[in-house]
C-alpha positions, 0 to 999 in steps of 0.5 A: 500500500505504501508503494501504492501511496506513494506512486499516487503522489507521483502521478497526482503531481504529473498530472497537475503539472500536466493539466496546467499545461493543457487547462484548456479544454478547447484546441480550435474554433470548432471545439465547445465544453457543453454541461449537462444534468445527470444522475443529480451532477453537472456532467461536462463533455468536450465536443469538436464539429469537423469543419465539413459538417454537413447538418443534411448529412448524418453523421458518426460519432465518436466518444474518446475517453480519457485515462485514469485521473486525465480529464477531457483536454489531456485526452485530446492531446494525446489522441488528436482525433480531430485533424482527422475528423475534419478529414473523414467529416465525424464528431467526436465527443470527449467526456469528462468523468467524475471526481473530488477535485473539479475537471482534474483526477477523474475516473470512470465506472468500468465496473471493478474499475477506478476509483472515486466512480466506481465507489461512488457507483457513478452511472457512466453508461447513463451519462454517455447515453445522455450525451447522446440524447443531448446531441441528437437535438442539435446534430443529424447523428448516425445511429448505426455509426456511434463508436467509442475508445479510450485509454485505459481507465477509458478503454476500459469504460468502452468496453462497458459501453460495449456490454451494457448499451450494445444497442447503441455502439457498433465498435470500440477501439480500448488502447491499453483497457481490458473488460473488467466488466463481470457482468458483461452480456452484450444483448447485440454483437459489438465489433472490437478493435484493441491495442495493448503493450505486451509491457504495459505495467499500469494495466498488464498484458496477462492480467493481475495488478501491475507493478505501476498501478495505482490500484489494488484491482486485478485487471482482466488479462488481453487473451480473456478479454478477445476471448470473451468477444470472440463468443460474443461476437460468435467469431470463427478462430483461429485468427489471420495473423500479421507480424511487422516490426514491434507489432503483432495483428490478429484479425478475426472476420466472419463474425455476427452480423458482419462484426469482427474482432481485432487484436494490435499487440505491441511487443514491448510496448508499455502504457501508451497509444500507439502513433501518439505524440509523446507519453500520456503524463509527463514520465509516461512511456513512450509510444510506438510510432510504427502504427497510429492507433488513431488512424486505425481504429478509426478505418476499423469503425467506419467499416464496422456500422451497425447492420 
């Protein structure tokens, strides 16, 4: 506990440093904080209209979650979805979650993970539901093009979405956040797209707490987490496999209703996302620069709406 403590103390303060560094949650013109009502809190989310928004054409919808302790604007620096949104004309949303310390130290309820709103049993599911609700009165959004990812803590809360609003996100694409989710039972098949560093000491690659981590939670290892969407998603094994460099693809095709499951294991790689500009925190690991998270997972969604 006493490392635990003390590892805590170390991030809070890279964090801060980090959050003084990005205190602002708008990156161009088109980026807006919106706040809304749930659950008795005032919940915020960051939204960013690409500059080709058409309102006559539906659009897809991304939610980009942060870290563990990140906020909105720490995760917009580090998976700069929006030049490419503006290119490929999708929104993308960037909630905030919950804490104790205003827009700084949040955490999402992913189900046995983290922190203050799983102890505070925060309905996260809900809030994103009513993220889109609250957008679909201003914006045309596609229904069958609404997709979600995030860092870990954030992946993580992706692969809840995934579990328990099934009939609403077609895909998900969790950089370093497995399914930690005990009661997952998707009620409609969700395609999965995941990248996770066989050296990540925040979340590891085969489970169990990690040297670094900042919690006492055994996390669900990245081989039960694909298993458990390849009998979901009803996918054929074994997978297409690709190596190249630092990294090994497994794909697997043929699944229910068109989805498919993929797998980016990046050999070595620790707690970062891939293609990124730099580490996730000030003292973060370094990421791979031989694939783009960003850019993949967004190829993956876009060929992987809702039937």
């Amino acid at each position: 506990m006493k490392r635990i403590g003390f590892a805590l103390v170390i991030l809070t303060l890279s964090l801060l440093a980090c959050a003084r560094t990005f205190n602002s949650t708008s990156n161009s013109s088109a980026d807006t904080t919106h706040t809304l009502t749930f659950g008795g809190l005032q919940r915020t989310y960051v939204l960013h209209i690409p500059s080709s928004y058409n309102a006559n054409q539906p659009a897809p919808l991304v939610f980009d979650f942060h870290g563990g302790l990140g906020n909105a604007s720490t995760q917009m620096r580090t998976s700069n979805f929006e030049p490419l949104a503006d290119e490929k004309d999708f929104i993308v949303v960037y909630p905030n979650g919950t804490g104790l310390l205003g827009d700084k130290l949040l955490t999402w309820n992913g189900g046995t993970c983290c922190g203050y709103a799983v102890k505070n049993n925060i309905n996260d599911v809900g809030f994103v539901r009513a993220i889109i609700a609250d957008l679909e009165s201003s914006y045309k959004i596609d229904a069958k093009r609404i997709f979600a990812t995030g860092l870990s803590n954030g992946g993580i809360m992706s692969q809840r979405l995934a579990c328990d609003a099934s009939d609403v996100f077609a895909a998900i694409g969790p950089v370093s956040g497995t399914l930690n989710d005990p009661e997952c039972q998707p009620k409609e098949p969700v395609s999965v797209i995941e990248f996770h560093g066989t050296a990540d000491q925040h979340l590891p690659y085969d489970g169990g707490v990690g040297d670094k981590s900042l919690t006492d939670v055994s996390f669900v290892s990245v081989k039960d987490t694909i298993d458990a969407w390849l009998k979901f998603d009803q996918c054929p094994t074994p997978p297409q496999t690709n190596t190249f460099a630092d990294i090994q693809h497994d794909t697997y095709s043929n699944c229910a209703d068109g989805t498919a499951v993929e797998l980016y294991t990046i050999v070595g790689g620790g707690y970062a996302w891939p293609g990124g500009n730099g580490p996730a925190w000030p003292g973060g690991d370094p990421p791979t620069q031989t694939i783009s998270a960003t850019k993949l997972m967004w190829d993956f969604f876009a060929a992987h709406p809702k039937p």
